[in-house]
C-alpha positions in Angstrom: -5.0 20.0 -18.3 -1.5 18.8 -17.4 -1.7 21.3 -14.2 -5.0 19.9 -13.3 -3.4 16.1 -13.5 -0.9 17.2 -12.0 -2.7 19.3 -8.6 -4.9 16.4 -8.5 -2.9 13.6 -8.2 -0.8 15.7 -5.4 -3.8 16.0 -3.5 -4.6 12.5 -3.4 -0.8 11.9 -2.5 -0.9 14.8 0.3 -4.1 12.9 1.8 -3.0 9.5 1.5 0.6 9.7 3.1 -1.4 12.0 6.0 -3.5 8.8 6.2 -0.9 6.0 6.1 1.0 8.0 9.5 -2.2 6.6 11.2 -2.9 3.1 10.0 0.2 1.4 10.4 0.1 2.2 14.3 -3.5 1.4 14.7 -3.3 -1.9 13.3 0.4 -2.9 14.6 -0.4 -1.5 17.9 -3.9 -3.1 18.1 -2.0 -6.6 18.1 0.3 -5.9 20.8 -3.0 -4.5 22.9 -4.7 -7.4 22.5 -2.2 -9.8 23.6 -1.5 -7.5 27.0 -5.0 -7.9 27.3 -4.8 -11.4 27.0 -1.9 -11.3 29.5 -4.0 -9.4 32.0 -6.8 -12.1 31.8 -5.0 -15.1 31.7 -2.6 -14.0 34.9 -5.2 -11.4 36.5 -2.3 -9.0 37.4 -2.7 -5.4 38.0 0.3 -4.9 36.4 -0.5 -6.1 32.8 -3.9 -3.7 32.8 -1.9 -0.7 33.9 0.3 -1.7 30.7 -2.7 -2.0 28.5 -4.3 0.8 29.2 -1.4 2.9 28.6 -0.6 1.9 25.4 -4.8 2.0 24.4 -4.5 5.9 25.4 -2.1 6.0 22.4 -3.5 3.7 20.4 -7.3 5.8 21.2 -5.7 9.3 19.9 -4.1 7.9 16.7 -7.4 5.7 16.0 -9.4 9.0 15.9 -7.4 11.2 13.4 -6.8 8.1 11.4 -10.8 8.1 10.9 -11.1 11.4 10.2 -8.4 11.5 7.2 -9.5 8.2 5.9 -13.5 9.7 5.3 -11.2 13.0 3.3 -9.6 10.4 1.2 -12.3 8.5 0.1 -14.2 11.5 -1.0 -12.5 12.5 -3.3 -13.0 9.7 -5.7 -16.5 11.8 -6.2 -14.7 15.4 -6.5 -11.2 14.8 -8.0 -11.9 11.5 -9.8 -15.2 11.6 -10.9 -14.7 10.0 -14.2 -13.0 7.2 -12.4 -16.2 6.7 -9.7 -18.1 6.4 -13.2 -16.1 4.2 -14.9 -15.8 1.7 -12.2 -17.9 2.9 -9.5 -20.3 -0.3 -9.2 -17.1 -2.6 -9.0 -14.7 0.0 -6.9 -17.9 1.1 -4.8 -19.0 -2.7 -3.6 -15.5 -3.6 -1.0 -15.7 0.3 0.2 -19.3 -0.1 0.9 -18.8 -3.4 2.9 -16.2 -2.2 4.7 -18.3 0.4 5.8 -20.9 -2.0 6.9 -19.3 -4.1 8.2 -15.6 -3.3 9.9 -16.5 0.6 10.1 -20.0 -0.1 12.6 -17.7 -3.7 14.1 -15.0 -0.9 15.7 -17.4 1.7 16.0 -19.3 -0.7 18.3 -16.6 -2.3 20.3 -14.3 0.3 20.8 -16.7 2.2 23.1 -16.7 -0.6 25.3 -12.6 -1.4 25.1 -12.2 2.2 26.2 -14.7 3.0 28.2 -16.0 -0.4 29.6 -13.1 -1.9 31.7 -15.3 -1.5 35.1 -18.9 -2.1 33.3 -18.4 -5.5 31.6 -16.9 -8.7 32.8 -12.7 -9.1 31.8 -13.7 -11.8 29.4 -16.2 -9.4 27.4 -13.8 -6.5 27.5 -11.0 -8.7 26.3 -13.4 -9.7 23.4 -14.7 -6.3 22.7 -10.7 -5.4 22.2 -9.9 -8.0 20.1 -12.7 -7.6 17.7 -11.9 -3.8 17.7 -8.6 -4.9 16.5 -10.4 -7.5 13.8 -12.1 -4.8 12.7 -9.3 -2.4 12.5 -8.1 -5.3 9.7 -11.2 -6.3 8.3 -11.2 -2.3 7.2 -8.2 -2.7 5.9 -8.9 -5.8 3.8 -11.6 -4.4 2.1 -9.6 -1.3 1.0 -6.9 -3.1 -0.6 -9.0 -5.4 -2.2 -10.4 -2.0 -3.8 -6.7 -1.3 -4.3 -5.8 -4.3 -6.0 -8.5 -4.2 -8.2 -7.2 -1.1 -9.8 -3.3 -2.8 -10.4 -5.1 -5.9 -11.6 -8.8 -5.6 -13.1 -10.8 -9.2 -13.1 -14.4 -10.1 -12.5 -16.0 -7.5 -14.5 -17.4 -6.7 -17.8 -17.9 -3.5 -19.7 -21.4 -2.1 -21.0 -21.0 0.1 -23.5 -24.4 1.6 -23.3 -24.0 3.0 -19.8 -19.8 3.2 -20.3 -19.6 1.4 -17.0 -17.4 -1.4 -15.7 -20.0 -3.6 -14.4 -19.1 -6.4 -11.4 -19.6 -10.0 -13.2 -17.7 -12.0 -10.1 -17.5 -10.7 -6.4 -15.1 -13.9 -5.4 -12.2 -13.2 -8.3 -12.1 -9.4 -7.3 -12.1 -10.4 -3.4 -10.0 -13.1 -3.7 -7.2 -11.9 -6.6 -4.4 -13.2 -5.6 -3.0 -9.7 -5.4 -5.2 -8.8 -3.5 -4.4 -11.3 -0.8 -0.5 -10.5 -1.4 -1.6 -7.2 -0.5 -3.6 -7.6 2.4 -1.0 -9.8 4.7 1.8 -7.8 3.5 0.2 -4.5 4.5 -0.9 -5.7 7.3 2.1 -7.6 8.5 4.2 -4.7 7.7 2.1 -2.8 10.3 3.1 -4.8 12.9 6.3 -3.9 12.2 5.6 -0.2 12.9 3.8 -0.9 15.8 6.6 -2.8 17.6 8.7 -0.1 16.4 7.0 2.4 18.1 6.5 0.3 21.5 10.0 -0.6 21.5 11.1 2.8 20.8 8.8 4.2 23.6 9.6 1.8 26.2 13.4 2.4 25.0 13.1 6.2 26.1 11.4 5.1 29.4 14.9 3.3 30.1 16.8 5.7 29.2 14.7 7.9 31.6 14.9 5.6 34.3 11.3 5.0 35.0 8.5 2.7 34.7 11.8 -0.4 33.9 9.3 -3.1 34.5 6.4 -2.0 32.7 9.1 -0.6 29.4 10.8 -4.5 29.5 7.6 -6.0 29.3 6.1 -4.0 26.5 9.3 -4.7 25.1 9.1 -8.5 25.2 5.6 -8.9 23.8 6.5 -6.1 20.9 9.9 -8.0 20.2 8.4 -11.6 18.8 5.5 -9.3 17.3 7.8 -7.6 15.5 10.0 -10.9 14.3 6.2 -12.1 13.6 5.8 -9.2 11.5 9.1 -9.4 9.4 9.2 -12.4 8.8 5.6 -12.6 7.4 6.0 -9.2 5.4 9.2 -10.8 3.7 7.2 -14.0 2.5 3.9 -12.0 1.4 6.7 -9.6 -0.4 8.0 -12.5 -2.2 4.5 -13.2 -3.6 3.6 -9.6 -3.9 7.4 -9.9 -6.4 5.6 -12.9 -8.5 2.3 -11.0 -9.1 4.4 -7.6 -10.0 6.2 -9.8 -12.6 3.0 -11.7 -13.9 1.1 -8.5 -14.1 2.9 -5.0 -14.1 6.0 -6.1 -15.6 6.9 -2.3 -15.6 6.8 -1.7 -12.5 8.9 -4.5 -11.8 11.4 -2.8 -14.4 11.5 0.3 -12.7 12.0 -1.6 -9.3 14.9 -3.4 -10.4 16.2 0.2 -12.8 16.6 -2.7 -16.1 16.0 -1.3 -19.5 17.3 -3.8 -21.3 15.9 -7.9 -20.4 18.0 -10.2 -18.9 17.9 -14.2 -18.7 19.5 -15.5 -15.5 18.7 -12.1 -14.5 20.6 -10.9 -10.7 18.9 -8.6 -8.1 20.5 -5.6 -7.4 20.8 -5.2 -3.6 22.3 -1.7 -3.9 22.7 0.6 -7.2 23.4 3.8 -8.4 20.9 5.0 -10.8 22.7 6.8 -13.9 20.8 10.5 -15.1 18.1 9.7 -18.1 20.7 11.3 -20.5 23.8 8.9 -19.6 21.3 5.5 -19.9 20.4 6.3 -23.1 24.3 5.8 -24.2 24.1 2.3 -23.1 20.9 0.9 -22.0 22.3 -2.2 -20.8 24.2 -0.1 -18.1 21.9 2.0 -16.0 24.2 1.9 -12.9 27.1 3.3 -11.7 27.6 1.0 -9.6 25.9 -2.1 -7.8 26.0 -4.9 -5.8 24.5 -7.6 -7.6 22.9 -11.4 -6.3 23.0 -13.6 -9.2 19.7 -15.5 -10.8 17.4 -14.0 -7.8 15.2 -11.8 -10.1 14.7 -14.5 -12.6 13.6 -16.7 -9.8 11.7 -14.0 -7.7 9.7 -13.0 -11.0 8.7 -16.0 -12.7 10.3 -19.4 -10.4 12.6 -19.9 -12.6 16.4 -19.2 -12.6 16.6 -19.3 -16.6 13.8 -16.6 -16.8 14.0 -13.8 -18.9 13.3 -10.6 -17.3 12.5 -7.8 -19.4 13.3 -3.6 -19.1 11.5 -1.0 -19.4 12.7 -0.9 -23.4 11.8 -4.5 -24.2 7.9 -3.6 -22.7 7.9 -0.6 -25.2 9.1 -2.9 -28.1 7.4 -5.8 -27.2 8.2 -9.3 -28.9 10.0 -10.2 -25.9 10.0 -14.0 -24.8 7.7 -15.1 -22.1 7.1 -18.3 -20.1 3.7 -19.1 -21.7 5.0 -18.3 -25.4 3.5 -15.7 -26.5 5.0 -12.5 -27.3 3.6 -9.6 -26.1 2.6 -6.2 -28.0 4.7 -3.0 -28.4 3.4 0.1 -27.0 2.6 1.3 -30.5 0.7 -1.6 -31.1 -1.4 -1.3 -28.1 -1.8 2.4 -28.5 -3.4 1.6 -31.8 -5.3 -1.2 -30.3 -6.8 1.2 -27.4 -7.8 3.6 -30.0 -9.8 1.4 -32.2 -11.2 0.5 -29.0 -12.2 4.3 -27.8 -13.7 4.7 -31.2 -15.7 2.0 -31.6 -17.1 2.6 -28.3 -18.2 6.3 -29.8 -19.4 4.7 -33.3 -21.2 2.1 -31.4 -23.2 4.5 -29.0 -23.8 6.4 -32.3 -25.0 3.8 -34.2 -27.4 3.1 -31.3 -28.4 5.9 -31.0 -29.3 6.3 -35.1 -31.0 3.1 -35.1 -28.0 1.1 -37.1 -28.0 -2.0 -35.5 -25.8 -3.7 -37.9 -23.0 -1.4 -37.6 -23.8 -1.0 -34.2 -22.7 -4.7 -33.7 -19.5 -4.3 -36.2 -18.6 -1.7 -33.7 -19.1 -3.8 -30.4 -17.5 -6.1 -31.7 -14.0 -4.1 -32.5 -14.4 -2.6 -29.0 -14.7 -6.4 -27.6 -11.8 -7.2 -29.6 -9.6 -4.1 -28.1 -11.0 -3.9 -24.7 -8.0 -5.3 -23.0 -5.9 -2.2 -24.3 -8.8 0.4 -23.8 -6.4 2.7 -21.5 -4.1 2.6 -24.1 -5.8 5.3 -26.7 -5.6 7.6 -24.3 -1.8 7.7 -24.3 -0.3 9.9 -27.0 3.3 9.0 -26.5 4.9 6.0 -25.5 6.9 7.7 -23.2 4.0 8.4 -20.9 3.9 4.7 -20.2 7.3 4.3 -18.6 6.8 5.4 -14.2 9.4 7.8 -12.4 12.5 5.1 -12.4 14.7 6.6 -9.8 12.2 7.1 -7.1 10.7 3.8 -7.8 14.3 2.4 -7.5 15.5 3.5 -4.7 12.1 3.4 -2.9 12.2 0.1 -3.2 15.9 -0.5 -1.8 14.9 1.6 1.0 12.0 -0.4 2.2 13.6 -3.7 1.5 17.4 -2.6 3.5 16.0 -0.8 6.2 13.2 -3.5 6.9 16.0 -5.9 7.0 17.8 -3.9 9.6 14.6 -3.8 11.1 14.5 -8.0 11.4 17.8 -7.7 13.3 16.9 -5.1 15.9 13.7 -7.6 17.1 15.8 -10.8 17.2 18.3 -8.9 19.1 15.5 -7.7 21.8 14.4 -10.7 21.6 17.8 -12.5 22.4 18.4 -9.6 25.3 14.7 -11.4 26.9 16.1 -14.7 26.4 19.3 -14.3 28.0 17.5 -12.5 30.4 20.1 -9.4 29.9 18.8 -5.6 31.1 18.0 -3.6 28.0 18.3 -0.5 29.9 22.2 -1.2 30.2 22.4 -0.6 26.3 22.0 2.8 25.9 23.3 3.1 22.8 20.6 0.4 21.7 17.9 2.1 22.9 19.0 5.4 21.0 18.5 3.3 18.0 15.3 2.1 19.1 14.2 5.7 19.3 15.7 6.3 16.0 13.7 3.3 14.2 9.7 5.0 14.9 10.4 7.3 12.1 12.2 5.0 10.2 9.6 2.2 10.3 7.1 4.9 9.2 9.2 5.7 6.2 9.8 1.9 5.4 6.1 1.5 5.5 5.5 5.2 2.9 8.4 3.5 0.7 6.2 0.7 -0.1 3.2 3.0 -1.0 5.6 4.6 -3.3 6.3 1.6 -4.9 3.2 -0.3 -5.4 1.4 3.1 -6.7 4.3 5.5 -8.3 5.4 2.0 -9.9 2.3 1.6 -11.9 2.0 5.1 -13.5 0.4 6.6 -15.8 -2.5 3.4 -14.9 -5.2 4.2 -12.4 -6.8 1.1 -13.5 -4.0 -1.1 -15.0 -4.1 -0.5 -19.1 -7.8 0.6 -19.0 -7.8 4.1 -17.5 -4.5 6.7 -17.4 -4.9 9.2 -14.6 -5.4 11.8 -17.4 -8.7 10.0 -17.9 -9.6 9.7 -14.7 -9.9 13.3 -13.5 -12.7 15.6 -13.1 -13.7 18.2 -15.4 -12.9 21.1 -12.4 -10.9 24.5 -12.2 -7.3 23.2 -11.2 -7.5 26.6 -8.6 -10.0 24.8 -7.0 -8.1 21.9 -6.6 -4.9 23.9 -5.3 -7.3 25.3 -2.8 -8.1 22.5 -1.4 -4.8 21.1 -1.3 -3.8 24.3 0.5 -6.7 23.7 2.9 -5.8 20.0 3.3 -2.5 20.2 3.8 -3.1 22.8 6.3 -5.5 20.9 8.3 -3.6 17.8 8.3 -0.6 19.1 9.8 -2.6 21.0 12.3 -4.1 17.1 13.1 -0.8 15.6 13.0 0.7 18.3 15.5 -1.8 17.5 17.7 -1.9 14.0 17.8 2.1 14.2 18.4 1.6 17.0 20.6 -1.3 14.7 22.9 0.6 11.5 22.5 3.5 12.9 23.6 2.4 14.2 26.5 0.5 10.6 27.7 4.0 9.2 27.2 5.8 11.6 29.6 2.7 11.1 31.3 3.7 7.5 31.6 2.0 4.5 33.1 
């Protein structure tokens, strides 16, 4: 059973990470389209399409293969995860369904025409065709983390114990969970940021080349302020994104931040060394080696208050810890023993049912009512299940949030080279780094998968289903199979798309 878990929550990993190497370009790189578009109709130079249409060849070729992974990805919520699809299905089912309807046939429509219609349809119906391929490229997106918040923070449902179904009671508080809108702009946001990475860092190796200067220094200046755009918007939704973690996965937030032990007046660590498992539990108010500390900023980050206390992963698994609204919460114990009244009264209920006993039959709905909230819970058998992988949580975290602030300083400093009108391609040492940052903004952008999903372990929906439960009943050699089979196929795509794009960049304009 544990290899099973195991093998399947690998696969989905393998198949999401191949996945998120194709999203963040198509929707960062969609923005910077449109607006050369928009250049190219507002000025009607020759120049400006001849830019466009570059960049859409690359855009085109990583739009493709980022289809074709996403259909893999969602299909298995009906082979790996069928007890999942079950359990939620009509409430997980309804944004992937619209997002089907709506932004998969919106793209599917227009992007024929952005590609193929540039001498067919008037500039003004092309330039709108692009844009709303780009809408729908984000419309998809919103829809899929509204799905994906959903599952860190369940609202807007109800549970029937007859069919053992989550059932959808209010469309508005799952689409509009304020997670979910955290999620949305900062995802989105963040994208930008890897798509004016990878302009920049293209147009940087076109100066360092020596060709196509004019066309490189213009993609550069629209990608630079994109890209400020981008940072400074992904910092702010991160902030919120910080608030919700706190209000609603305070583990995670634990295992961000490497705290055991709660703190009032509690400091952010900018930079840490994480002790082994063995040495923290000497001194659990010591986790670090060493760190560099900002004083107050988690307390104020997690709950807008300086004086907050911020609890570890220790004080969750206790519980009794102090909160803002007063009341303290419940140890893991007690909510493992709450979840499993809950999972049995759900069985006596169906069997009462199904004997005719309608009086116990309400006794029991009644417990399971009562427990519902820690339902997830009696499928844990040891606390220890409930704490996520610390370390890589931890320093996932401080990779995305150092590196993205290195990334902030790179734009504004393209963007002070436009405004001084200085020659980027006399700072060759500048556009080496340029080069260097497209992989890192792709593993800035994986970092913050890690987080928000390796952060809320062992939840697949947060306290009401572990990933144990979650799985299908299947052969785990199937499952390796496949995984062999994916991560076969995915590389083979991957080396291709590198392989094509690659060659349309020493191609050139």
């Amino acid at each position: 059973m544990e290899d099973l878990i195991l093998w399947s929550r690998a696969q989905f990993a393998l198949t999401a990470i191949y996945h998120w190497l194709f999203v963040p370009l198509t929707l960062g790189l969609g923005i910077i389209i449109g607006i050369m578009e928009t250049m190219y109709y507002k000025t009607k130079k020759e120049e400006w399409k001849t830019i466009t249409k570059f960049w859409m060849r690359l855009f085109g070729v990583n739009f493709a293969i980022g289809v074709a992974t996403g259909l893999i990805l969602e299909f298995q919520f009906g082979t790996n995860w069928s007890n999942y699809s079950w359990f939620v299905g009509d409430i997980f089912g309804a944004p992937l369904a619209i997002e089907g309807i709506m932004a998969f046939f919106l793209e599917a429509t227009f992007i024929a025409i952005m590609f193929f219609g540039w001498n067919k349809v008037s500039r003004g119906f092309h330039l709108a065709s692009t844009w709303l391929t780009v809408f729908g490229a984000s419309i998809s997106a919103l829809w899929i983390l509204i799905a994906n918040a959903w599952m860190q923070f369940p609202i807007g449902m109800t549970f029937n114990p007859d069919t053992v179904r989550n059932e959808m009671t209010d469309f508005w508080a799952v689409a509009l969970s304020p997670i979910a809108i955290n999620k949305f702009f900062h995802t989105v946001t963040s994208c930008w940021v890897v798509g004016s990475a990878a302009c920049i860092g293209v147009s940087a190796w076109f100066l360092l080349k020596n060709r196509h200067i004019e066309m490189a220094k213009k993609s550069i200046k629209i990608a630079a302020p994109i890209g400020i755009l981008g940072i400074a918007l992904t910092i702010y939704t991160g902030d919120g994104s910080a608030y919700q973690v706190a209000q609603k996965q305070p583990m995670k937030l634990a295992a961000m931040e490497g705290l055991y032990r709660g703190q009032t007046k509690a400091p952010l660590v900018v930079v840490g060394v994480l002790k082994p498992k063995e040495e923290i539990k000497k001194d659990y108010n010591k986790p670090l080696y060493a760190e560099i500390k900002i004083p107050y900023v988690l307390s104020f980050l997690g709950y807008r208050d300086i004086n907050a206390f911020v609890p570890g992963v220790n004080d969750i698994l206790e519980g009794g810890y102090p909160t803002p609204n007063g009341v303290k919460p419940l140890s893991a114990k007690e909510k493992m023993e709450s979840g499993a009244k809950a999972v049995n009264a759900l069985g006596e209920y169906r069997k009462a049912k199904k004997d005719g006993n309608m009086q116990k039959a309400e006794m029991s709905l009644k417990t399971l009512n009562d427990n519902y909230a820690n339902f997830g819970y009696g499928f844990i058998k040891d606390e220890s299940e409930l704490v996520p992988n610390v370390s890589l949580t931890f320093y996932a975290f401080r990779f995305m949030v150092i590196v993205g602030s290195f990334f902030a300083l790179l734009f504004m400093f393209m963007a002070y080279l436009n405004f001084k009108k200085k020659p980027y391609e006399n700072y060759k040492l500048l556009n080496w780094i340029c080069i260097i940052c497209v992989p890192l903004a792709y593993m800035v952008s994986q970092s913050g998968w890690i987080v928000a999903e390796m952060g809320r372990q062992p939840w697949v929906i947060q306290d009401l289903m572990p990933t144990s439960a979650a799985i299908s009943a299947i052969n785990t050699s199937s499952v390796i199979t496949t995984f062999i089979i994916f991560c076969v196929l995915f590389s083979v795509l991957l080396i291709a798309e590198l392989s094509i794009m690659f060659k349309q960049i020493k191609k050139g304009f």
